[in-house]
PDB file of N, CA, C and O in Angstrom:
ATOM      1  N   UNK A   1     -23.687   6.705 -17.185  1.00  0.00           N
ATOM      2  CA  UNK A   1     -24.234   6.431 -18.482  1.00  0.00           C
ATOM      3  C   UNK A   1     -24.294   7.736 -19.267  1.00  0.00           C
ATOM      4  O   UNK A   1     -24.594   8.823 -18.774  1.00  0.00           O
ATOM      5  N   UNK A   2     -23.960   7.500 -20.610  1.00  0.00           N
ATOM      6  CA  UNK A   2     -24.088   9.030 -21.325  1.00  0.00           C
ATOM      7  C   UNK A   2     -25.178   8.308 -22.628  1.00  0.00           C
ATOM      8  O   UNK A   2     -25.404   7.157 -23.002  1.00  0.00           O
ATOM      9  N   UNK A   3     -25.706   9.795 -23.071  1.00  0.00           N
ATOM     10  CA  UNK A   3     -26.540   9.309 -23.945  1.00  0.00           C
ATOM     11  C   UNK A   3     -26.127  10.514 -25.204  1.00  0.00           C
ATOM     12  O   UNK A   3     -25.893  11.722 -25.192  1.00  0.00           O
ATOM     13  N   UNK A   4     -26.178   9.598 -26.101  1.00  0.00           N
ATOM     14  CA  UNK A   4     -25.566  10.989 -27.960  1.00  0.00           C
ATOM     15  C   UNK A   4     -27.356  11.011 -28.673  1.00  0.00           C
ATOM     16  O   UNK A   4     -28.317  10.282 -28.919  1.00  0.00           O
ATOM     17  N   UNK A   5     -27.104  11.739 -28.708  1.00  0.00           N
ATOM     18  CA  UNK A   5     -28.384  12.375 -29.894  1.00  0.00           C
ATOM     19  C   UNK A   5     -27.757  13.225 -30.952  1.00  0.00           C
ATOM     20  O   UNK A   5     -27.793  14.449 -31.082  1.00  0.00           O
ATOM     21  N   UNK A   6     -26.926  11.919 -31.988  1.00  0.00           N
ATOM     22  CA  UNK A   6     -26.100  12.634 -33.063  1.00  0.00           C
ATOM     23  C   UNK A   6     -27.416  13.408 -33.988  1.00  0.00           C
ATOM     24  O   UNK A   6     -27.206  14.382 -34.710  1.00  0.00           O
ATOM     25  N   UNK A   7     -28.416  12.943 -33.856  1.00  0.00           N
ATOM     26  CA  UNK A   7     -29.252  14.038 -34.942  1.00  0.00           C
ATOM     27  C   UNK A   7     -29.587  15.479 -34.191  1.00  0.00           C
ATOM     28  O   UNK A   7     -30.030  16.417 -34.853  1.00  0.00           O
ATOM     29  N   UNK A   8     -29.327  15.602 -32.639  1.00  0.00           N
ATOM     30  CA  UNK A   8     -29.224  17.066 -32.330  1.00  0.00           C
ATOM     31  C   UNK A   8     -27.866  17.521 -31.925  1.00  0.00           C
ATOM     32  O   UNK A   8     -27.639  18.609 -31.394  1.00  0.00           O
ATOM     33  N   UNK A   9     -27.067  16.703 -32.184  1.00  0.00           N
ATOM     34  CA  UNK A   9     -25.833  17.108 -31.487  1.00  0.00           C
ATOM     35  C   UNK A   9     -25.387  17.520 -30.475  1.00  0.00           C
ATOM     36  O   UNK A   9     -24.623  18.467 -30.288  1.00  0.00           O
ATOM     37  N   UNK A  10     -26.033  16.542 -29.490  1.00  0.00           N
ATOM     38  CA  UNK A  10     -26.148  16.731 -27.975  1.00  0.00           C
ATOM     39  C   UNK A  10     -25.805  15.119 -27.561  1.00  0.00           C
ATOM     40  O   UNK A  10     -26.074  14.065 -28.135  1.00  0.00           O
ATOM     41  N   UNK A  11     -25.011  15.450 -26.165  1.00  0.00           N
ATOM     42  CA  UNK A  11     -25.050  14.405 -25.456  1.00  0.00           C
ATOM     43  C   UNK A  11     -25.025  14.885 -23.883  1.00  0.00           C
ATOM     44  O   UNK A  11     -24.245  15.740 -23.464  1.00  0.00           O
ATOM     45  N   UNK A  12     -26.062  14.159 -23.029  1.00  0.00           N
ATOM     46  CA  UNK A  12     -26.265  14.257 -21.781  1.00  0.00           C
ATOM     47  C   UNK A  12     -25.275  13.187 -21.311  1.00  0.00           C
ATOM     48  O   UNK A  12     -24.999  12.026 -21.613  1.00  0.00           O
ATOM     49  N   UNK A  13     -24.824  14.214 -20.337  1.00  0.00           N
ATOM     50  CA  UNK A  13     -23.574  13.606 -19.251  1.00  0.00           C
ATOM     51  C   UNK A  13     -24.092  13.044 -17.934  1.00  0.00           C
ATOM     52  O   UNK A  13     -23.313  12.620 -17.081  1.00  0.00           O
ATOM     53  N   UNK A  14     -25.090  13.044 -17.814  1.00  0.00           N
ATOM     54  CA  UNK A  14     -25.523  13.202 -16.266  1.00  0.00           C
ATOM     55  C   UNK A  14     -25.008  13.612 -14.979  1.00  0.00           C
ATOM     56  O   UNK A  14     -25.053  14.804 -14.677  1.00  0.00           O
ATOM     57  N   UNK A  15     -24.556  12.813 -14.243  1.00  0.00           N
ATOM     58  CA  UNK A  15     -24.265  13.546 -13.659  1.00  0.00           C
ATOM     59  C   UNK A  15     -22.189  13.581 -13.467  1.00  0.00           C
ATOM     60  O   UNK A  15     -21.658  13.497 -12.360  1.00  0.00           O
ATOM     61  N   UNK A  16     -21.349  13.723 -14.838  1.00  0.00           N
ATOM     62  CA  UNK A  16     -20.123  13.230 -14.673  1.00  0.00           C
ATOM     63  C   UNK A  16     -19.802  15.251 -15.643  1.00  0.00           C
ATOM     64  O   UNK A  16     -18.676  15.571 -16.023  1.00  0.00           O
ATOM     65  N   UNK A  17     -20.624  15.886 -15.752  1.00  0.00           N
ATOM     66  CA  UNK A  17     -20.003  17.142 -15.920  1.00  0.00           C
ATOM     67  C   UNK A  17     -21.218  18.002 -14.965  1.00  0.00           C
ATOM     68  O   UNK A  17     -22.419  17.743 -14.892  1.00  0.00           O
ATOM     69  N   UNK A  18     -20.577  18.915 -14.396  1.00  0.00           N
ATOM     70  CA  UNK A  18     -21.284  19.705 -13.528  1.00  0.00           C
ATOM     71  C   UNK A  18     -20.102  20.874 -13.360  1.00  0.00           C
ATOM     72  O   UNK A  18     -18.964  20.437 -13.188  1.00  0.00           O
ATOM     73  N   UNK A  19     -20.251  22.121 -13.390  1.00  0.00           N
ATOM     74  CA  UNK A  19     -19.288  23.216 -12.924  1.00  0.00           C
ATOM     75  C   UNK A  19     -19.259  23.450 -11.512  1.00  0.00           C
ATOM     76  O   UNK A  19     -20.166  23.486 -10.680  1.00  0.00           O
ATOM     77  N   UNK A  20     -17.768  23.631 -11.404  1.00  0.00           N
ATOM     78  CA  UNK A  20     -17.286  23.882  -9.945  1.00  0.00           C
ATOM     79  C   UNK A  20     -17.054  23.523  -9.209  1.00  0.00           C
ATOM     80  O   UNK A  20     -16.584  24.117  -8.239  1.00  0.00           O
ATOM     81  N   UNK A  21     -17.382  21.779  -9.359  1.00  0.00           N
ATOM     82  CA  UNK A  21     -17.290  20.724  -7.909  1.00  0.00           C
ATOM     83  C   UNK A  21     -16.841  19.559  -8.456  1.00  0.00           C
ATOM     84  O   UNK A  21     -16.847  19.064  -9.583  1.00  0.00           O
ATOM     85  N   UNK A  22     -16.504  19.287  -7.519  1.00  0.00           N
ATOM     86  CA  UNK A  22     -16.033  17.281  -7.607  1.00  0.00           C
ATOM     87  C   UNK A  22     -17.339  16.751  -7.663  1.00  0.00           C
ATOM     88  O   UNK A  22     -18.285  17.400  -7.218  1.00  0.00           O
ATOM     89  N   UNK A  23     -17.496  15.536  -8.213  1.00  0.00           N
ATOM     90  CA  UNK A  23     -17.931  14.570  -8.432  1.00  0.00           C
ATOM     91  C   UNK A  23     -18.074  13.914  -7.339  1.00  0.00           C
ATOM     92  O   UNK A  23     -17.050  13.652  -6.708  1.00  0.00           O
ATOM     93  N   UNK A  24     -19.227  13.527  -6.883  1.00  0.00           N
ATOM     94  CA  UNK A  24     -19.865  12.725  -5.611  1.00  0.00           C
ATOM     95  C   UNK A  24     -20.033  11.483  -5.776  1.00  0.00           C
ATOM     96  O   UNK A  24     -21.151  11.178  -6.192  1.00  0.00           O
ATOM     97  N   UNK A  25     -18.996  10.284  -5.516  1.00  0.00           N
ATOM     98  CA  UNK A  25     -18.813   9.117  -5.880  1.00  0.00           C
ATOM     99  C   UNK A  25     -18.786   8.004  -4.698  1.00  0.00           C
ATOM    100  O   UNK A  25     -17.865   7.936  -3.884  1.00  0.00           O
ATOM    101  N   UNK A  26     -19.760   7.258  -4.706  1.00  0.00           N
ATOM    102  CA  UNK A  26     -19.847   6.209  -3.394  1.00  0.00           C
ATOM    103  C   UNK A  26     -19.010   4.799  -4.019  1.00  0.00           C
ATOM    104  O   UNK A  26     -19.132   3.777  -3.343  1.00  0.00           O
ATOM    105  N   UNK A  27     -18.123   4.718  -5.356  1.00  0.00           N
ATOM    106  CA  UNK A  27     -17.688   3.563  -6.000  1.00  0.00           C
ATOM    107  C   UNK A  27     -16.638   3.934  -5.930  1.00  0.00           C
ATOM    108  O   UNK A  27     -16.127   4.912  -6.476  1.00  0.00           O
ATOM    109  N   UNK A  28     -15.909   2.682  -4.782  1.00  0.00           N
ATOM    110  CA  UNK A  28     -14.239   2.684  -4.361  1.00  0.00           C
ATOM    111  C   UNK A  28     -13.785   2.446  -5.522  1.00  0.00           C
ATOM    112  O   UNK A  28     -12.657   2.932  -5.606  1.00  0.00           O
ATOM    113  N   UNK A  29     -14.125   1.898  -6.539  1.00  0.00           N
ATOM    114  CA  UNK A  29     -13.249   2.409  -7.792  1.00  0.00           C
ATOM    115  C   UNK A  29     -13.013   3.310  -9.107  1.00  0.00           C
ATOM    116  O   UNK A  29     -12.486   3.219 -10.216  1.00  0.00           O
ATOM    117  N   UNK A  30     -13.904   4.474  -8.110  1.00  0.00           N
ATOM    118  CA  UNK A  30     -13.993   5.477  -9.239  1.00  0.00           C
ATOM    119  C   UNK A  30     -13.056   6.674  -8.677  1.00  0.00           C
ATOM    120  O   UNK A  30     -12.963   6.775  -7.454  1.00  0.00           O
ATOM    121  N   UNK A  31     -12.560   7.321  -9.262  1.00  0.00           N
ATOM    122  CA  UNK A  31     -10.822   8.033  -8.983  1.00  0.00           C
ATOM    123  C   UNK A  31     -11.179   9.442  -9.663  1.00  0.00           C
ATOM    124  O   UNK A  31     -11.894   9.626 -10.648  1.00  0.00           O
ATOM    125  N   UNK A  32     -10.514  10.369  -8.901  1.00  0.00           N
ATOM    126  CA  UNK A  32     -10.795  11.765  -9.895  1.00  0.00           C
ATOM    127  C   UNK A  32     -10.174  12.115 -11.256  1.00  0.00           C
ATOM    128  O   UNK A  32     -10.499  12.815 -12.215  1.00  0.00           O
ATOM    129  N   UNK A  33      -9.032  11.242 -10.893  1.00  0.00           N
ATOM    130  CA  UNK A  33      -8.509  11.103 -12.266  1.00  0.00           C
ATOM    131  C   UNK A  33      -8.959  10.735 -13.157  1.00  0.00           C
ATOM    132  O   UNK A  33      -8.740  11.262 -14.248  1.00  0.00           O
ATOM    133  N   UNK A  34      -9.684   9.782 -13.009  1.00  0.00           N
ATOM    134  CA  UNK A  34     -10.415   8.987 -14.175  1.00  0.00           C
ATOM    135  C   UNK A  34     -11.942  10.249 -14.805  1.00  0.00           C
ATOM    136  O   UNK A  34     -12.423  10.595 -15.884  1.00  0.00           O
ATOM    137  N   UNK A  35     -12.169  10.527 -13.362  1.00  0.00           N
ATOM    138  CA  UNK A  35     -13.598  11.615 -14.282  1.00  0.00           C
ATOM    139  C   UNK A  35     -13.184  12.953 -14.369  1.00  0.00           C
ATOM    140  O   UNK A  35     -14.021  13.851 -14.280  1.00  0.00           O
ATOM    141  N   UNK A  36     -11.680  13.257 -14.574  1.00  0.00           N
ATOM    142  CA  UNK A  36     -11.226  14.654 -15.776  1.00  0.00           C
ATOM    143  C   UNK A  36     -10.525  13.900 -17.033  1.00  0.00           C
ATOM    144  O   UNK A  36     -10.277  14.530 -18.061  1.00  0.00           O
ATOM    145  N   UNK A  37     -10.168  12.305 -16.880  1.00  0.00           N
ATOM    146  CA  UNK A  37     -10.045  11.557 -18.284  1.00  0.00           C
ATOM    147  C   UNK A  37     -11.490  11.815 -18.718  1.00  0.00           C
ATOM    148  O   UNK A  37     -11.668  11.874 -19.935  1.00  0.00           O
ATOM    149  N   UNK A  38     -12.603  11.987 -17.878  1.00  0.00           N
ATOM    150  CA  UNK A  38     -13.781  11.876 -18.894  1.00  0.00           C
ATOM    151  C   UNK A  38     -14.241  12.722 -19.266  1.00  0.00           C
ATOM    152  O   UNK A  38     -14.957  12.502 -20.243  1.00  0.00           O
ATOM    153  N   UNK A  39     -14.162  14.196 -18.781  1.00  0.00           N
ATOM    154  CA  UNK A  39     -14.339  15.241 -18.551  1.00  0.00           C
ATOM    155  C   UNK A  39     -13.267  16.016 -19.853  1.00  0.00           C
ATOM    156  O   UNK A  39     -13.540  16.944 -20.615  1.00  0.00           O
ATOM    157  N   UNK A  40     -12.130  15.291 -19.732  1.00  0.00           N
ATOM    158  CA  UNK A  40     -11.217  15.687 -20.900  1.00  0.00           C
ATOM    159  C   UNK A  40     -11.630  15.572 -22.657  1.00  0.00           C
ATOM    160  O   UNK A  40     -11.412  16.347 -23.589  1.00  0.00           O
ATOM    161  N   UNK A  41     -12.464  13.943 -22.570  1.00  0.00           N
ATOM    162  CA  UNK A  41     -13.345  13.324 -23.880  1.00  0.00           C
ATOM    163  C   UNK A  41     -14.377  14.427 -24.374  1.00  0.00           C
ATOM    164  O   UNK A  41     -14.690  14.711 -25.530  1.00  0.00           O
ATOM    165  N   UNK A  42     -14.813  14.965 -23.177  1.00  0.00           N
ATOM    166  CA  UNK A  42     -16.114  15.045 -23.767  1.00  0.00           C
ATOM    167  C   UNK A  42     -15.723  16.717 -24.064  1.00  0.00           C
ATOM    168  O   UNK A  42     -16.810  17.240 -24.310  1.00  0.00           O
ATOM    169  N   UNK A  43     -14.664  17.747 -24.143  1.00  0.00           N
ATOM    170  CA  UNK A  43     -13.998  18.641 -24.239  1.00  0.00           C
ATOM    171  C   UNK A  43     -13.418  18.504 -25.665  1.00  0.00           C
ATOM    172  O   UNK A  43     -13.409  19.463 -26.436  1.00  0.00           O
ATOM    173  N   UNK A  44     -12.900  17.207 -26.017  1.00  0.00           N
ATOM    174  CA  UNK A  44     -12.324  16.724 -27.176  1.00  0.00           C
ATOM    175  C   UNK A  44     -13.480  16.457 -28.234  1.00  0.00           C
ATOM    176  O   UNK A  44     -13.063  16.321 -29.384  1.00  0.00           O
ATOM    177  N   UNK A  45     -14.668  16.369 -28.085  1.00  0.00           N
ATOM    178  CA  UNK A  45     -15.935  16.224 -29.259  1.00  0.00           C
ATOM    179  C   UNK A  45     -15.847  17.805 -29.921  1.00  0.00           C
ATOM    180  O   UNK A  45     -15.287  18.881 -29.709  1.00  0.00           O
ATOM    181  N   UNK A  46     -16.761  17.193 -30.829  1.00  0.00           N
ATOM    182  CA  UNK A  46     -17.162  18.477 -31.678  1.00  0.00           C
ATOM    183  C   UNK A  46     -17.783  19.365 -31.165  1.00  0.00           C
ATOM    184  O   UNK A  46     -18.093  20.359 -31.821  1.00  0.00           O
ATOM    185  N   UNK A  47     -16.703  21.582 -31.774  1.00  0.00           N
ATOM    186  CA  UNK A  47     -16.951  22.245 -31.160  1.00  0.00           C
ATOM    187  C   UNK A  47     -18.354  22.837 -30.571  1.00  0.00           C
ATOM    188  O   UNK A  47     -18.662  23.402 -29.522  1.00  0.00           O
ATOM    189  N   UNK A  48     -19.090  22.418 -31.803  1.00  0.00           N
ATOM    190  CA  UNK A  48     -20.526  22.661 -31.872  1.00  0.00           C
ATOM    191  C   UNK A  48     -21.125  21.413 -30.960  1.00  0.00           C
ATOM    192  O   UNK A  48     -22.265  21.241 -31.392  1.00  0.00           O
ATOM    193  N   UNK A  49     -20.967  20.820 -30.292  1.00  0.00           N
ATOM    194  CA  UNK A  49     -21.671  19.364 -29.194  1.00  0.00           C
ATOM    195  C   UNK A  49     -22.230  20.210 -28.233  1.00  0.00           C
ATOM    196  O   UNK A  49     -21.669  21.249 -27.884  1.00  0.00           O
ATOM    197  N   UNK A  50     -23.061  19.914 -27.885  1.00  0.00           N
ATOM    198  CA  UNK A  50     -23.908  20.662 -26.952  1.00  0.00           C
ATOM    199  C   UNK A  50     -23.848  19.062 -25.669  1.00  0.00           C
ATOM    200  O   UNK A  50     -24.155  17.875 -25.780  1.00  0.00           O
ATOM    201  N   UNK A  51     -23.381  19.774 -24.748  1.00  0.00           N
ATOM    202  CA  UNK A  51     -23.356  18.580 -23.675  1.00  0.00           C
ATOM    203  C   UNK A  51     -24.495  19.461 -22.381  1.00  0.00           C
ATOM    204  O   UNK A  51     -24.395  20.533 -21.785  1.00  0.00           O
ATOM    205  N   UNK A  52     -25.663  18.211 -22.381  1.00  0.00           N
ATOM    206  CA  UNK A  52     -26.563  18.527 -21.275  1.00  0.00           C
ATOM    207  C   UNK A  52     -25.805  17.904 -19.893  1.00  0.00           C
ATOM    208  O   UNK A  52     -25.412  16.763 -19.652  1.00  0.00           O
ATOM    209  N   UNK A  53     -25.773  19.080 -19.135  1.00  0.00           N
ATOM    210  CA  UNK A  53     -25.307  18.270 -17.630  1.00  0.00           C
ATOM    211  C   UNK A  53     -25.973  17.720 -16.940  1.00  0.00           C
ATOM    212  O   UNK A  53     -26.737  16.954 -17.528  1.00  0.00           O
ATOM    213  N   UNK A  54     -26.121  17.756 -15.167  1.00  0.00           N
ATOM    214  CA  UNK A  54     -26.460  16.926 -14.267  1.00  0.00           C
ATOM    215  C   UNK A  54     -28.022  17.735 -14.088  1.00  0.00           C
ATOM    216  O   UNK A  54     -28.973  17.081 -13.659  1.00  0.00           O
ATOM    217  N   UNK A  55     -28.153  18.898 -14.379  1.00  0.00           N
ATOM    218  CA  UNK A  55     -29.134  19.602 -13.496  1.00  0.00           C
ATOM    219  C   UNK A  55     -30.161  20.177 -15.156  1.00  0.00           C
ATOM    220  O   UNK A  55     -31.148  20.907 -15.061  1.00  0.00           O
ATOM    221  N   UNK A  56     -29.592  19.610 -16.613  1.00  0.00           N
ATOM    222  CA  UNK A  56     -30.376  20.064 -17.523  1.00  0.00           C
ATOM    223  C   UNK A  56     -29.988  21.265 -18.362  1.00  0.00           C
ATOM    224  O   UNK A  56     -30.528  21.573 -19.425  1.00  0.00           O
ATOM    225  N   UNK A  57     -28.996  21.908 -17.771  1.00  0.00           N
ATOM    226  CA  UNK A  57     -28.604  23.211 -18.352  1.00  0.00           C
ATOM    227  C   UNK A  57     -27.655  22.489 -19.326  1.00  0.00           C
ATOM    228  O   UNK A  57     -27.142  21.383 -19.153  1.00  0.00           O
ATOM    229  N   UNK A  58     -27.477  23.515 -20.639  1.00  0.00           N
ATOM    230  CA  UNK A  58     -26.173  22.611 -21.675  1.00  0.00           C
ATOM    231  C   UNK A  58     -24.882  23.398 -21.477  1.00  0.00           C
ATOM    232  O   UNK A  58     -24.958  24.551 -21.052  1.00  0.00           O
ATOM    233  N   UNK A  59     -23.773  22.881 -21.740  1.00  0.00           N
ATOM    234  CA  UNK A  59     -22.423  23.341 -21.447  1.00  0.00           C
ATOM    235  C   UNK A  59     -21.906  23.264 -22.504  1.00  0.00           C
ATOM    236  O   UNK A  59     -22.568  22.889 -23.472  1.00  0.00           O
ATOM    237  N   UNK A  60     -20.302  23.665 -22.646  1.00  0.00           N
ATOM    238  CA  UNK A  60     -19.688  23.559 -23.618  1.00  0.00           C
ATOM    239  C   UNK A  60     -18.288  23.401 -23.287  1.00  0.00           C
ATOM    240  O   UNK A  60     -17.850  22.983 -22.216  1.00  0.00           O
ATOM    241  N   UNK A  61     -17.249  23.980 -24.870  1.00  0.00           N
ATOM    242  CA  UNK A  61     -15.612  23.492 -23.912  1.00  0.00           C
ATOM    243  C   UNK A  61     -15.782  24.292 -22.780  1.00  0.00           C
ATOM    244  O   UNK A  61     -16.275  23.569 -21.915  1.00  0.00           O
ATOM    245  N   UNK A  62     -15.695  24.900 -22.551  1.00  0.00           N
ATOM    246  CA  UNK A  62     -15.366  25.948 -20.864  1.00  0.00           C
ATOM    247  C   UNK A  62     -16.043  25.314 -20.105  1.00  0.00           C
ATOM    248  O   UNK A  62     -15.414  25.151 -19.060  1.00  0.00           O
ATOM    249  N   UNK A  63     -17.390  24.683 -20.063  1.00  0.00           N
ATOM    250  CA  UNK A  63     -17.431  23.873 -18.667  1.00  0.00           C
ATOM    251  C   UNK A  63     -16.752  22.843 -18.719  1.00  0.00           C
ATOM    252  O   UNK A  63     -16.484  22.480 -17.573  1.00  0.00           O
ATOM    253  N   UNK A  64     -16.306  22.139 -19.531  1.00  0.00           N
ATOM    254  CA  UNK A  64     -15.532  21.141 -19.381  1.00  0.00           C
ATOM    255  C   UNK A  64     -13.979  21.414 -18.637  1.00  0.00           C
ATOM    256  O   UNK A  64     -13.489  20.810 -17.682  1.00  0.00           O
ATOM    257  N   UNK A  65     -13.467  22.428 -19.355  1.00  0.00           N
ATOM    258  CA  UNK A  65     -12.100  23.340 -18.540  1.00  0.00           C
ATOM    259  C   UNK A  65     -12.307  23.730 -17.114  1.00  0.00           C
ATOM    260  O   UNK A  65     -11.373  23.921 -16.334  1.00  0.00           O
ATOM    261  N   UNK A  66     -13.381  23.823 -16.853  1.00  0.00           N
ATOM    262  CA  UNK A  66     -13.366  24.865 -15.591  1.00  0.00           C
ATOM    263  C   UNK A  66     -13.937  23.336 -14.627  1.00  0.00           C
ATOM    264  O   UNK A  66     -13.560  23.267 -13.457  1.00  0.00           O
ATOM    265  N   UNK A  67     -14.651  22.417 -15.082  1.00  0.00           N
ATOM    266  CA  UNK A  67     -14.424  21.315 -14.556  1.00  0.00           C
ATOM    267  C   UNK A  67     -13.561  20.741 -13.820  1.00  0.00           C
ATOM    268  O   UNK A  67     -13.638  20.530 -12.609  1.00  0.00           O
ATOM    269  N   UNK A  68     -12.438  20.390 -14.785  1.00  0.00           N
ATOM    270  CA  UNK A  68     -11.551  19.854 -14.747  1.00  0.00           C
ATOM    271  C   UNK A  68     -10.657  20.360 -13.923  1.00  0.00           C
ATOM    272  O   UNK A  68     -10.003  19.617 -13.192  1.00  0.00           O
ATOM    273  N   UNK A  69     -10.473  21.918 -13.920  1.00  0.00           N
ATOM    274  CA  UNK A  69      -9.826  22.685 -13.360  1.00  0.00           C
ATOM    275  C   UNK A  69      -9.702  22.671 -11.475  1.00  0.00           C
ATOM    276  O   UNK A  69      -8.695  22.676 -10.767  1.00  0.00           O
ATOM    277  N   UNK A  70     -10.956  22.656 -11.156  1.00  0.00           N
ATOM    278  CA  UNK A  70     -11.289  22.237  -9.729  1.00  0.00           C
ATOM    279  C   UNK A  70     -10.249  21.382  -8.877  1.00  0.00           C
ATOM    280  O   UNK A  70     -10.524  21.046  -7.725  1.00  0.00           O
TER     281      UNK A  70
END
């Protein structure tokens, strides 16, 4: 689930951006491919978007790159 707070220009990812690691997924139909398609979206918002991650800290494009990158 993601949540937008277009009046702060933030959206919490929970737990689908985090730096440095894969994604910990118990749903046989969730694919890594699919969460750097999502990981890719949320890289593609506006430069100024402040994306809160899994643990509360906010990120930006480069965590999304270095995400993905993994």
């Amino acid at each position: 689930m993601l949540v937008k707070v277009p009046e702060q220009n933030v959206v919490y990812t929970g737990d689908l951006l985090f730096s440095g690691w894969y994604p910990v997924c118990f749903d046989e139909k969730a694919t890594i491919s699919g969460w750097r398609d999502t990981v890719k979206k949320f890289a593609a918002l506006d430069k100024d978007t402040l994306l809160c991650q899994d643990t509360g800290r906010f990120a930006g494009r480069r965590n999304c790159d270095d995400s993905r990158s993994v």
